[in-house]
C-alpha positions as CSV (number, residue, x, y, z in Angstrom):
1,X,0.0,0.0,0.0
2,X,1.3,2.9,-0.7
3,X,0.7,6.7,1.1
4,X,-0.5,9.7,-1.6
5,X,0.4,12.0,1.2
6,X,2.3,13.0,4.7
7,X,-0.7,11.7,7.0
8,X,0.0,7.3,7.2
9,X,-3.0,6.4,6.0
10,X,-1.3,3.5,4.4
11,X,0.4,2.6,7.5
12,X,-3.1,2.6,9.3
13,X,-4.7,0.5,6.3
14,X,-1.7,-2.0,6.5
15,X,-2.5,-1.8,10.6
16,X,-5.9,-2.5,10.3
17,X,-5.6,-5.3,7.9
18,X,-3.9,-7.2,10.8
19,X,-6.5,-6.7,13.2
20,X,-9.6,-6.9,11.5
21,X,-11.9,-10.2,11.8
22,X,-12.2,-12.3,9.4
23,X,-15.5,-12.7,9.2
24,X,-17.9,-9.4,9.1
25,X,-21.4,-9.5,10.3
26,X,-24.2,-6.6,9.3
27,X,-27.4,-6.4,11.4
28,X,-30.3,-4.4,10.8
29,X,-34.0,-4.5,10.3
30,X,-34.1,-8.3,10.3
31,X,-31.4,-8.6,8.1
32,X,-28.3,-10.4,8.6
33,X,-25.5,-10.1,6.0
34,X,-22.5,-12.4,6.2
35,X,-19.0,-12.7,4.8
36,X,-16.4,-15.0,6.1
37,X,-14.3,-14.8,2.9
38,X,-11.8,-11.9,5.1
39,X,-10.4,-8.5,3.9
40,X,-10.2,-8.1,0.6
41,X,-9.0,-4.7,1.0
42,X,-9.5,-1.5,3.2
43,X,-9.2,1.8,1.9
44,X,-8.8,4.8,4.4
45,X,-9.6,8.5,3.5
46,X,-9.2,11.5,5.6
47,X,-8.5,14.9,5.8
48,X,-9.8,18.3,6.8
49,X,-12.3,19.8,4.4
50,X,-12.8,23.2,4.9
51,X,-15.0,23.6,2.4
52,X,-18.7,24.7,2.2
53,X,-21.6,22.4,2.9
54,X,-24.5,23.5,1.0
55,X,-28.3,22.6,1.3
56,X,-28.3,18.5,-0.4
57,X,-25.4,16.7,-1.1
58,X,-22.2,17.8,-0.9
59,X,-19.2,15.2,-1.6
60,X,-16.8,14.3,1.2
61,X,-15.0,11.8,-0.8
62,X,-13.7,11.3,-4.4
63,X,-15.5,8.4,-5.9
64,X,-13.5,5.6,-5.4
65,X,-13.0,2.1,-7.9
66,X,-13.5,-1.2,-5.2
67,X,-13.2,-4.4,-7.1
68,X,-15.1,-7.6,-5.8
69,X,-12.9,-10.3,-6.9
70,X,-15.2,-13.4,-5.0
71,X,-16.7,-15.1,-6.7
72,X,-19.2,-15.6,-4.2
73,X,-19.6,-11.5,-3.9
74,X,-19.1,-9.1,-1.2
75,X,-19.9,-7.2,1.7
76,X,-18.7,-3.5,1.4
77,X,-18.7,-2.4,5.5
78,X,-18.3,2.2,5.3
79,X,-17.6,3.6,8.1
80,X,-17.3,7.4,8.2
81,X,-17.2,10.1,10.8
82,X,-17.5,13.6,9.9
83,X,-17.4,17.1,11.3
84,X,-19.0,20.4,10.2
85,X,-19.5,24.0,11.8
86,X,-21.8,25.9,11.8
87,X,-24.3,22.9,11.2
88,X,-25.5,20.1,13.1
89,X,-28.7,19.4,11.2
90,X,-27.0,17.0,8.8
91,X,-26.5,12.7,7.6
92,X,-23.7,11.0,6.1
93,X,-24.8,9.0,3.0
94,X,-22.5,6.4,1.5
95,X,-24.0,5.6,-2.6
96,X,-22.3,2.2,-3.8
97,X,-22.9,2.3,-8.0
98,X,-25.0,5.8,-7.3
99,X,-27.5,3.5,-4.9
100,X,-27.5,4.6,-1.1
101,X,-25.9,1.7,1.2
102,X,-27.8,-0.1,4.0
103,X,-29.1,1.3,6.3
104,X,-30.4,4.3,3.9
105,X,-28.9,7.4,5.8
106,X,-32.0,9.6,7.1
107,X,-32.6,12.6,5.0
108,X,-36.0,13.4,6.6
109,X,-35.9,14.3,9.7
110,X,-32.5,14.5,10.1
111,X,-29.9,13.5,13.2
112,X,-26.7,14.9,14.2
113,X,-24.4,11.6,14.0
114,X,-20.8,12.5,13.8
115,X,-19.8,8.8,12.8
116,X,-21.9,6.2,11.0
117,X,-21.8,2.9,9.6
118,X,-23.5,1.2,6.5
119,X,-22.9,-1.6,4.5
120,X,-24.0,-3.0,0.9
121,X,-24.0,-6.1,-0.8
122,X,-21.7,-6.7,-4.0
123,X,-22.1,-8.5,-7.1
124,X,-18.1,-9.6,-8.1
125,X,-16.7,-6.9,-10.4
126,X,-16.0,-3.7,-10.2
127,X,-17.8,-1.0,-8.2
128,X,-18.3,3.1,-7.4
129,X,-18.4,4.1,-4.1
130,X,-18.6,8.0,-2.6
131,X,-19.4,9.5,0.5
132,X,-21.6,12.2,1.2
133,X,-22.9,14.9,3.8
134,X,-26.8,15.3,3.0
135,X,-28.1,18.7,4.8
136,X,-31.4,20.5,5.1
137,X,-31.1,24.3,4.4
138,X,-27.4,24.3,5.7
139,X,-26.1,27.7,7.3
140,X,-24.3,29.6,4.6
141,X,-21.1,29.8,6.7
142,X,-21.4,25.2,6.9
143,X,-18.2,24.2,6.6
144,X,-16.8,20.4,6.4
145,X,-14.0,19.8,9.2
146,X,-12.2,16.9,10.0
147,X,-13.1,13.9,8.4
148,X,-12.5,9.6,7.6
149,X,-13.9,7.7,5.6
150,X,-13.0,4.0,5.6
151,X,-14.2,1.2,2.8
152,X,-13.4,-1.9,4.1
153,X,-14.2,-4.6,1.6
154,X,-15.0,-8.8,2.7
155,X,-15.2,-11.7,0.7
156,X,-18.4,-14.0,0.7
């Protein structure tokens, strides 16, 4: 794995691969999703954003290119934690080929979560995933802070 940049992400990604089961389990709304295939790979994105947050979507990520290479498919566990100012009326959305990930992030009625977790099932091949922040009517002066995003991608 290699760094893009002064902050280790590769040397967290590497760190994580050693510690992470191998076997991942997703619960929710009487569903049960399981892959026991192990890490296929993790990818780890962070950074401070600065930038505006406008009413909608705005991206906190650059799409990113995950390859399922089981043949059995995949389980795609996103795990993100994000902080704005000026803002707290706000979801994080995670869209896997432009289709929102399990559990569908709330964008009525919305809740403050700084971190959240979804997951999606995967066909094998190639696939788009991007994470958002969805806001109602943000404050003009919303800005993205600190932020990670991490894909982590198991084998069926």
């Amino acid at each position: 794995m290699k760094s893009k940049g002064p902050n280790g992400l590769a040397v967290c990604a590497a760190l994580a691969m050693l510690v992470l089961p191998q076997e991942a389990v997703a619960e929710g709304a009487g569903e049960t999703v399981r892959a026991d295939g192990g890490v296929l790979s993790f990818v780890a994105q962070g950074g401070r954003g600065n930038r505006p947050v406008s009413a909608g979507y705005t991206a906190i990520t650059r799409p990113r290119s995950l390859n399922c290479t089981s043949a059995a498919g995949c389980l795609l566990s996103a795990e993100s934690l994000v902080t704005t100012s000026h803002t707290t009326n706000y979801s994080i959305c995670t869209l896997v080929d432009g289709q929102p990930a399990k559990p569908v992030c709330p964008v009525d009625g919305l809740l403050a979560f700084p971190n959240y977790r979804e997951h999606a099932s995967l066909t094998p091949g190639r696939h788009t995933v991007q994470t958002f922040v969805f806001a109602k009517g943000a404050d003009p002066q919303a800005r993205l802070g600190i932020w990670e995003v991490d894909y982590t991608l198991y084998g069926r």
